[in-house]
C-alpha positions as CSV (number, residue, x, y, z in Angstrom):
1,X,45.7,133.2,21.9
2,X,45.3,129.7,22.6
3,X,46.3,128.1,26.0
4,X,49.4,127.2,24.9
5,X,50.2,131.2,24.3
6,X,49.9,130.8,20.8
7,X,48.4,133.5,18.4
8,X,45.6,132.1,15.7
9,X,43.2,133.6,13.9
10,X,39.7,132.0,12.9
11,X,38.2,133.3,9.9
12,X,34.3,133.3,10.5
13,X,32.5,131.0,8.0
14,X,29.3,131.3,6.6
15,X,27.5,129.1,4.1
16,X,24.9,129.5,2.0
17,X,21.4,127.9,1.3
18,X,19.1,127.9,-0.8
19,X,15.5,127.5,0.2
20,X,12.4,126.7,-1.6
21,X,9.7,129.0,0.1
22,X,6.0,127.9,-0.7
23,X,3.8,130.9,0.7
24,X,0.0,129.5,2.2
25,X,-2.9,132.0,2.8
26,X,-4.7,134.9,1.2
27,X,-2.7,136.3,-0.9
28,X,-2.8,136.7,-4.9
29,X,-0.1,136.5,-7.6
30,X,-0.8,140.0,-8.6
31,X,0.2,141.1,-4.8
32,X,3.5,139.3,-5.5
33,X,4.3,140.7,-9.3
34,X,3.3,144.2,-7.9
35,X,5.9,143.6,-4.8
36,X,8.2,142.7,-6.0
37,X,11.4,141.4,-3.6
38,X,11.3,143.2,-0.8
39,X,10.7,141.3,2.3
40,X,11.8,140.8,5.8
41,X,12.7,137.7,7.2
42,X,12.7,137.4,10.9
43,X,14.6,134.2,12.6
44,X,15.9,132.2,9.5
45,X,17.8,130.2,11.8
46,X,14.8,129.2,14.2
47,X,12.4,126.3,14.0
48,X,10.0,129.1,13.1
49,X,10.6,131.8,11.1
50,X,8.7,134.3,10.3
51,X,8.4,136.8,6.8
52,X,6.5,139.8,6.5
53,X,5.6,141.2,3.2
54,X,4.2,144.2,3.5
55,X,1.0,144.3,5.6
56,X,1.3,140.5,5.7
57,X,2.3,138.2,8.1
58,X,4.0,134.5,7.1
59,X,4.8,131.6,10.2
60,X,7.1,129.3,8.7
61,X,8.3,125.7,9.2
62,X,11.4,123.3,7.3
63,X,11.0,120.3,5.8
64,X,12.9,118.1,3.5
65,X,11.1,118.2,-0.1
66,X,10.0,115.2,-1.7
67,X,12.7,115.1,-4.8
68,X,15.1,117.7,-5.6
69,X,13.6,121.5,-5.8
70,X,15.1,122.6,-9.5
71,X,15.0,126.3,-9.3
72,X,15.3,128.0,-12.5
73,X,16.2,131.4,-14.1
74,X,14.7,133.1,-17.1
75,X,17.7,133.8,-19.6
76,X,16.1,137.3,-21.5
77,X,19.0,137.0,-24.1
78,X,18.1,139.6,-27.0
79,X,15.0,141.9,-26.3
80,X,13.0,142.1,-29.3
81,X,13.6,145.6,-30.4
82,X,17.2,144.6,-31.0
83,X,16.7,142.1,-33.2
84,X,13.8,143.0,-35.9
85,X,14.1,139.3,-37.8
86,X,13.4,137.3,-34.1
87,X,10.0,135.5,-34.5
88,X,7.3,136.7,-32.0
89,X,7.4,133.2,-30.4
90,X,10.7,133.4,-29.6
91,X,9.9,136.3,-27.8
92,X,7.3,135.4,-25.8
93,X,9.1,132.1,-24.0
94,X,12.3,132.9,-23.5
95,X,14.6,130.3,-22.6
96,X,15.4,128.8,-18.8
97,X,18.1,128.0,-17.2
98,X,19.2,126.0,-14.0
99,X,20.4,128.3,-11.3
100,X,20.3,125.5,-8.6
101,X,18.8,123.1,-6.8
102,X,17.8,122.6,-3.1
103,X,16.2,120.3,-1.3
104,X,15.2,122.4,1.7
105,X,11.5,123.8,1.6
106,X,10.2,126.3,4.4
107,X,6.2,126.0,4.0
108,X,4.8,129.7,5.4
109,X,1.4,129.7,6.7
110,X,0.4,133.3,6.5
111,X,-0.8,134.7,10.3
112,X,-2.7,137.4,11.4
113,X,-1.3,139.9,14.3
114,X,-4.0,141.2,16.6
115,X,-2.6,144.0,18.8
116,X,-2.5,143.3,22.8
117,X,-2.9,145.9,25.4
118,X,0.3,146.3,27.8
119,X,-1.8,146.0,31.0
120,X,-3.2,142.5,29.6
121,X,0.1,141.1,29.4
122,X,1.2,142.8,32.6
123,X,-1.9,141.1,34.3
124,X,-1.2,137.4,32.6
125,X,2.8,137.8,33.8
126,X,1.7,138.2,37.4
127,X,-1.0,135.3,37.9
């Protein structure tokens, strides 16, 4: 109710972005392939966000890209065992598609956690 003794309702609103992510460290493309899409992302709504993929550790930042971030989708269409007469080129680049565009990037520096002792931090708190 409002303060007028009205009833309204307020529908809650969300909105969606889409984010270029650019990952920064030690970490390899086979890591990625093999991972797949699993991840947690910690914060998205903080200056600093952080991502862990596995065993790893990511410290991210925004910043406005240079240009327009095209993001793009692979469009399998017909496997090849469907379709005996496709030519093997055709299989091997499948066509692309636009899914989007941002223009939003979140650079992640990859970080490394060390483990602190309780009685450290109990100590530090006090001084």
């Amino acid at each position: 109710m409002d303060a007028t003794g009205k009833a309204f309702s307020v529908k809650n609103e969300s909105e969606e972005f889409l984010i270029l992510v650019e990952l920064f460290g030690i970490i390899d493309d086979e890591f990625l392939r093999n991972f797949g899409t699993q991840c947690k992302l910690l914060g998205i709504e903080t200056e600093t966000p952080i991502l862990q993929l596995g065993h790893h550790y990511f410290k991210g930042e925004y910043e406005d890209s240079c240009g327009t971030a095209v993001i793009l989708e692979v469009n399998n269409g017909i496997s090849p065992t469907q379709d005996s007469n496709m030519s093997e080129s055709k299989c091997q680049n499948p066509s692309l598609n636009v899914f989007d565009t941002t223009r939003k990037k979140l650079n992640m520096t990859q970080v490394f956690l060390t483990e602190k002792n309780v009685t450290d931090l109990h100590e530090q708190n006090v001084m």
